[in-house]
C-alpha positions as CSV (number, residue, x, y, z in Angstrom):
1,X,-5.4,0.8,-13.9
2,X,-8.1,-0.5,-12.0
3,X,-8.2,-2.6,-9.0
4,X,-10.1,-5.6,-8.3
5,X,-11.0,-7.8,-5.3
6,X,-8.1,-9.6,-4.3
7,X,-9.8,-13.5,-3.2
8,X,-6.8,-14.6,-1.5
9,X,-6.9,-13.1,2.4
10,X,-9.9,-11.3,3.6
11,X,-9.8,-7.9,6.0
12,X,-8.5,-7.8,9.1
13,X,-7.8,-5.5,11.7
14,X,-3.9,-4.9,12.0
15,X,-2.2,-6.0,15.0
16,X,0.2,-3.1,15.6
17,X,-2.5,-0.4,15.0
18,X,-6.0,-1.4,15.8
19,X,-7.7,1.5,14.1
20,X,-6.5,0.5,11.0
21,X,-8.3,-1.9,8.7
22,X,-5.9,-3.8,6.0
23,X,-7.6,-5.4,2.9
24,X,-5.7,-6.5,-0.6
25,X,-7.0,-6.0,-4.4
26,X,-5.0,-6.6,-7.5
27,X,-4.2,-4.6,-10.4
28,X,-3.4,-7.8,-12.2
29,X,-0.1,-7.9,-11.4
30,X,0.8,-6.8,-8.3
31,X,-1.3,-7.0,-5.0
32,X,-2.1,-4.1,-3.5
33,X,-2.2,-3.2,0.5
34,X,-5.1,-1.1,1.6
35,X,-5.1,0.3,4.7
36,X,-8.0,2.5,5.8
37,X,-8.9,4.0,9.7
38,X,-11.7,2.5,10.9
39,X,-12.5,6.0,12.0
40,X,-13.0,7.0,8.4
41,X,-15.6,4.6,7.4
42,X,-17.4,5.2,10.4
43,X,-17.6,9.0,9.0
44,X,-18.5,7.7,5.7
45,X,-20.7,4.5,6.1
46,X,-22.5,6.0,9.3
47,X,-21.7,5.7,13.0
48,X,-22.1,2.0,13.1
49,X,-21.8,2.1,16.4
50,X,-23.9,-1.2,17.0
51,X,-21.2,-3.4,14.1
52,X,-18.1,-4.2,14.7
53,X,-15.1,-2.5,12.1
54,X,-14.7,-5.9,10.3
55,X,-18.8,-5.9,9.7
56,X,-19.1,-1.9,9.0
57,X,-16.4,-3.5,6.4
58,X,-18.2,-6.1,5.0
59,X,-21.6,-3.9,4.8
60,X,-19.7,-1.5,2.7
61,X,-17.1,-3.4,0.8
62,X,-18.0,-2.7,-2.9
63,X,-18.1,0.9,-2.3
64,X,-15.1,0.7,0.0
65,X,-13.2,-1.0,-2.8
66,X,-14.4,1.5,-5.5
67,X,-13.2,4.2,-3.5
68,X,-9.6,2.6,-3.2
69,X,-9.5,2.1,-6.7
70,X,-10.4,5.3,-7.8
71,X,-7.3,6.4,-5.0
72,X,-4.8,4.1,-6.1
73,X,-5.5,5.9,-9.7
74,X,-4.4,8.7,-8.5
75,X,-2.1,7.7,-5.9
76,X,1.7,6.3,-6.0
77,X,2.6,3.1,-4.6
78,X,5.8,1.8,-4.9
79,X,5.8,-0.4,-1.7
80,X,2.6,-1.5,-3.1
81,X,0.8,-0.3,-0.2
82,X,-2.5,2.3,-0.2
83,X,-3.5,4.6,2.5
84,X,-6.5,5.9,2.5
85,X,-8.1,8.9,4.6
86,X,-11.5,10.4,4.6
87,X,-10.6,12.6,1.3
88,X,-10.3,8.8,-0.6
89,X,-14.1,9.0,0.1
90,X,-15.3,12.3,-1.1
91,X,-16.9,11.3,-4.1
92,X,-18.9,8.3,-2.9
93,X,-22.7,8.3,-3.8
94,X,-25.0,9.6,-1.1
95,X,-27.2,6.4,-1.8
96,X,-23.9,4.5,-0.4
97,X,-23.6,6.3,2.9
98,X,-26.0,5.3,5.8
């Protein structure tokens, strides 16, 4: 099933691990945790070096979200929580990489 933007909450950076961003999106029923390393979509959406995580983020969200869809299709959750790591992000478009 796929996921879709969750409007309630935006992104942030977690407190207890500040390399990890945490974003929500909805299957409908449930919402979903995403966490992703801020690492990763600096390997996928181009250094970035000049933006902070939160705008790298926001410049890349749709394809960011695609790419957690298309994991949490393949991916259990039962504590309705997603990690993601650079394989999440294999199939992305070049177009969508910087």
């Amino acid at each position: 099933m796929p996921l879709t933007r969750y409007l309630d909450g935006g992104a942030h950076i977690l407190p207890a691990d500040e390399s990890l961003i945490r974003f929500a999106m909805t299957d409908g029923q449930r919402v979903i945790g995403i966490d992703v390393p801020i690492p990763v979509l600096r390997q996928n959406f181009g250094a970035g070096a000049d933006l902070a995580p939160l705008d790298l983020f926001a410049q890349n969200q749709a394809a960011i979200e695609a790419a957690a869809s298309a994991a949490y299709d393949k991916t259990a959750t039962p504590n309705d929580l997603l990690d993601m790591g650079p394989e999440d992000f294999s199939g992305q478009p070049a177009a969508a990489k910087l």
